[in-house]
N, C-alpha and C positions, 0 to 999 in steps of 0.2 A: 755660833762659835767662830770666832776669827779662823780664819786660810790657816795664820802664821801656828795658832795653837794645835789645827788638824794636823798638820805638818810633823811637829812635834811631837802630836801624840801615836801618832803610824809609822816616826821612825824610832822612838819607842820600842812600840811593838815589835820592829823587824828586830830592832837589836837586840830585845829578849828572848824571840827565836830562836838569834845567835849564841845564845848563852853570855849575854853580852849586859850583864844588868847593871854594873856602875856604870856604864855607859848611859843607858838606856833611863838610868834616876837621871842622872846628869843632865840632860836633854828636857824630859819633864821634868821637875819637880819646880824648876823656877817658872816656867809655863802654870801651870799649877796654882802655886802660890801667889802668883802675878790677877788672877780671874778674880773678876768680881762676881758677887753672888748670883749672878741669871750667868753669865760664864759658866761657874762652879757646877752650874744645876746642869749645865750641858754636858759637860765634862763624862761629870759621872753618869749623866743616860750613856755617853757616848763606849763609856769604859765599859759599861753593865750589858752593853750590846754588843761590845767586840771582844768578848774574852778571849775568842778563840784565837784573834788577832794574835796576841800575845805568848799562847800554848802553841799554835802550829797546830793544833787540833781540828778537825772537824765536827761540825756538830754535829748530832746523834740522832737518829729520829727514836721517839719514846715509843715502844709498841702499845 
């Protein structure tokens, strides 16, 4: 994944923390729509792997 698309996608993140979600589309979505398909495929491991990013949550351990 390019720097510039990580970049994008973690500030993203902080700004839906923020409760800050048009922003936060804003920022991605052209990032997003801009990846080609081995991009795209990163993307989404990368999303799939940082949901918490996104929540401000912690993850859980499962008992």
């Amino acid at each position: 994944m390019r720097p510039s698309t990580l970049r994008a996608l973690k500030r993203a993140a902080e700004l839906t923390r923020q409760n800050r979600l048009t922003e936060a589309v804003l920022i991605a979505e052209p990032v997003i729509l801009a990846a080609d398909s081995y991009e795209s495929d990163e993307i989404l491991r990368w999303l799939a792997d940082h949901v918490t990013d996104f929540t401000g949550e912690s993850d859980k351990e499962m008992p």
